[in-house]
N, C-alpha and C positions, 0 to 999 in steps of 0.2 A: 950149210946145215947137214947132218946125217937123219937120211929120208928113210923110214921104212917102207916099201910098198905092198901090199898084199895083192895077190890076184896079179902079178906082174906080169904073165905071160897070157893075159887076155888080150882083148881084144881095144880094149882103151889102154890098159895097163903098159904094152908095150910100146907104146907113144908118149905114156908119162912117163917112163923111163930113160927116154929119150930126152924128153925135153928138159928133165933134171938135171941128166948128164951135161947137157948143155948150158948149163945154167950154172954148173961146175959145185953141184951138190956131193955130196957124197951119199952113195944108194943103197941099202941092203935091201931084195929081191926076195921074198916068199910066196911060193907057188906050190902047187901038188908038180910042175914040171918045171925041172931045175932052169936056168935062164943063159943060155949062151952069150955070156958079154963077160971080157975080162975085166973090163973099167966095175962091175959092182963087184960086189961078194952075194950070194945067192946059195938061198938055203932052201931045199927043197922037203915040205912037211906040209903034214894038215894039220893045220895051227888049230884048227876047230879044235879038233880031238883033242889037243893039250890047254885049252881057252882057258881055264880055271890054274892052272900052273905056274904057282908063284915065282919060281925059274923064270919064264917066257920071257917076259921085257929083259933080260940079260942076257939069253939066249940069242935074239934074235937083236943083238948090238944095241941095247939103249939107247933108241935113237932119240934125236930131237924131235922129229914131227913124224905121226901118223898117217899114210895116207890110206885107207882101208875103201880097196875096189874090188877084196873078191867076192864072187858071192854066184851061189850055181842058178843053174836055168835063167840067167838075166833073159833070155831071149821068148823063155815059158812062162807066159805072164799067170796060167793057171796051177803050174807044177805043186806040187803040195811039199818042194823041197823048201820053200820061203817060208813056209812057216817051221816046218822041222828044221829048219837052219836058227831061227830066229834066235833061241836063248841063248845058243854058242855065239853069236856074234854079239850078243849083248855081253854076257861074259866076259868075251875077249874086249872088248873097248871098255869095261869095268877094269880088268885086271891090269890093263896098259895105265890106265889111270891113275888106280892103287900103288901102282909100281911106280909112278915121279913122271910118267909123260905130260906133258902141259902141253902141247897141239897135237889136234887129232882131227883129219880129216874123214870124214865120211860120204862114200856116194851116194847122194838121193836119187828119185827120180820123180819127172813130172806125176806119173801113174799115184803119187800119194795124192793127188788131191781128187780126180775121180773124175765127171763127169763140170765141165768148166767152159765157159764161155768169155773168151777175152784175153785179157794180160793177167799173168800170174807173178804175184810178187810174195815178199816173203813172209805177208800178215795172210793172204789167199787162206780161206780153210779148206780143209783138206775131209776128203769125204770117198776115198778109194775103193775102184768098184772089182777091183781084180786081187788073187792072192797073192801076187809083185806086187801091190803097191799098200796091200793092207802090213804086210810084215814090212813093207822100209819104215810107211807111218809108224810104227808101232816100237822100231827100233830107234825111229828118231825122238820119239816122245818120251821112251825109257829112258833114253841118255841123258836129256834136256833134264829129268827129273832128276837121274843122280849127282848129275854135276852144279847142284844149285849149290851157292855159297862153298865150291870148290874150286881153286885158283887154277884154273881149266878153259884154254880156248879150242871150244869147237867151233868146226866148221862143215855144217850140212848144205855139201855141194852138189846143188839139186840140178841132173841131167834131162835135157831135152829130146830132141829124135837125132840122132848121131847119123853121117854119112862117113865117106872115105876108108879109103882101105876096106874095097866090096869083097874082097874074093875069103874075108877073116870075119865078116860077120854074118848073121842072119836076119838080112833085113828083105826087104823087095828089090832093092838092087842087087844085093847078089844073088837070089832066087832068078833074076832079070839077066843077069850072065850068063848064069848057068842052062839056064833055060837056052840060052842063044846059043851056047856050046852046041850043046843037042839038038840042034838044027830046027825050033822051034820057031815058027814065023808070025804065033800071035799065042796070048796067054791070057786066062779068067782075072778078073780086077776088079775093085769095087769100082762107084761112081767118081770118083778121085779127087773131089770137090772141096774135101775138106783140109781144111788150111794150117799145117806146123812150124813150130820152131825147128829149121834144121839146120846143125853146127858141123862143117868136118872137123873131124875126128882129131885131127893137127893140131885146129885152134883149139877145140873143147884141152885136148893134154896141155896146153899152156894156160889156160885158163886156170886148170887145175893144180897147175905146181907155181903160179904165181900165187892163187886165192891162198894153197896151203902153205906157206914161207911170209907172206905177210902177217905182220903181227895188230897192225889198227880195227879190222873188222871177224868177229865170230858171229855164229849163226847162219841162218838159211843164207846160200850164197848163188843164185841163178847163173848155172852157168849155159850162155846160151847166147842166141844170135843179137836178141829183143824183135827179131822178124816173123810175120807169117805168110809164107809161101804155100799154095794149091799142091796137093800129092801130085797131081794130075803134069803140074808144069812141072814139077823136078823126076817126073818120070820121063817127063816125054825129052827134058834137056840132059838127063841118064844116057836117054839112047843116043839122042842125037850126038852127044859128045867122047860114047864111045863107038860110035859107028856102028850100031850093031839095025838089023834086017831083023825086028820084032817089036809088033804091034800091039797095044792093050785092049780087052775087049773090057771096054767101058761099065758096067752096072750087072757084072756077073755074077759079083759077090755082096751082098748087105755091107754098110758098115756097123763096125763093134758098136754097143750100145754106151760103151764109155766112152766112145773117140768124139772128142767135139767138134761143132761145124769148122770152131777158130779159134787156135790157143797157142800162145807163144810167153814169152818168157821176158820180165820186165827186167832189165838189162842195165839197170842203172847201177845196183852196187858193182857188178863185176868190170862194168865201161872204166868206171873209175881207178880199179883196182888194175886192171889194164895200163891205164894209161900214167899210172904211179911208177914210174921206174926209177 
């Protein structure tokens, strides 16, 4: 298939890219920075700014499937750019539409459903207590509404808590690196108690360009471990397995008011989709 990727030189992005290639996809790459790989074509723009531009889908090669991960401050769950971002990316996933695309993948993320206790599946109502996750809800419900009775498969690939490849994101691991760089020998930490779904980064980009190239399942699509592991044990199995000489000071910081005790990601559609080769 030829794969659009948005957001290609992020931080998930460049692992889907990857794992297409390997899949022996054909890739066009758009990013605000162009993408060093001679195997795609790579077009570097801020597609936002042209969302509305009946051009665009030809532009950017007519591809067969969507897979749309850019999207700014993923890591600033209160940035007020998720909402200022919101109607351009609605826009843009209207106009690819318009324009004859029939699969479009979209990143969700856990953060649309809010404050949750348990297994999250893909009826879970969503109830978002951050501005990351009130604008994905929001993008995700707009789309669902235009595409009614439109010969249109999406797919709302809703992300869990990401590990891998620490030194490229901003998570507590690489804050935990970093910090060690600097010869830091202990760092402030909440009580670490509470319990996530975490995917490397590896499997989540296979997950992702398997979910988005199959054509039997649209809709919400969990992509995620189906496990819930303690912050606490995958911090302390962080260090341990990088070696590093720095210790967590346990109950220094609150946890967020939306982080729940225990939530993880009901793994059934995607096991499946998995294991369809």
């Amino acid at each position: 298939m030829k794969i659009l990727i948005t957001g290609a030189n992020g931080y998930i992005g460049q692992h889907v890219v990857d794992k297409a290639l390997q899949k022996n996809h054909e890739v066009v790459c758009v990013d605000l920075m162009p993408f060093s790989n001679n195997k795609i074509q790579s077009i570097k723009m801020n597609f936002l700014e042209k969302a509305g531009d009946p051009s665009l889908y030809n532009i950017l090669g007519s591809p067969d499937v969507i897979i749309h991960m850019a999207w700014q401050d993923g890591f600033n769950h209160q940035s007020d750019a998720h909402l200022r971002n919101l109607h351009s990316h609605y826009a843009f996933i209207k106009n690819m539409i318009d324009a004859g695309c029939k699969s479009i993948s979209i990143m969700g993320t856990m953060h649309e459903i809010g404050y949750h206790e348990g297994s999250i599946d893909e009826n879970t109502p969503c109830n978002p207590l951050s501005l990351y996750g009130i604008a994905k809800n929001a993008l995700r419900q707009s789309i669902l509404t235009y595409i009614e009775n439109k010969d249109v498969s999406l797919k709302w690939l809703r992300a869990f808590y990401i590990t891998g490849d620490d030194n490229r994101n901003k998570s507590i691991f690489a804050k935990i690196l970093q910090m060690s760089k600097e010869g830091k020998t202990s760092f402030p930490f909440t009580s670490g108690i509470n319990k996530y779904d975490f995917i490397d980064v590896n499997l989540l980009a296979e997950q992702i360009v398997k979910a988005s190239t199959q054509v039997n399942i649209s809709g919400i699509i969990n992509c995620c471990s189906g496990n819930a592991v303690s912050l606490k044990d995958k911090v302390e199995e962080f260090i341990k397995t990088h070696n590093l000489n720095i210790t967590p000071e346990y109950g220094a910081y609150p946890t967020r008011k939306y982080d729940s005790p225990a939530v993880w990601g009901d793994a059934t559609i995607i096991k499946g989709i998995m294991d369809n080769e």
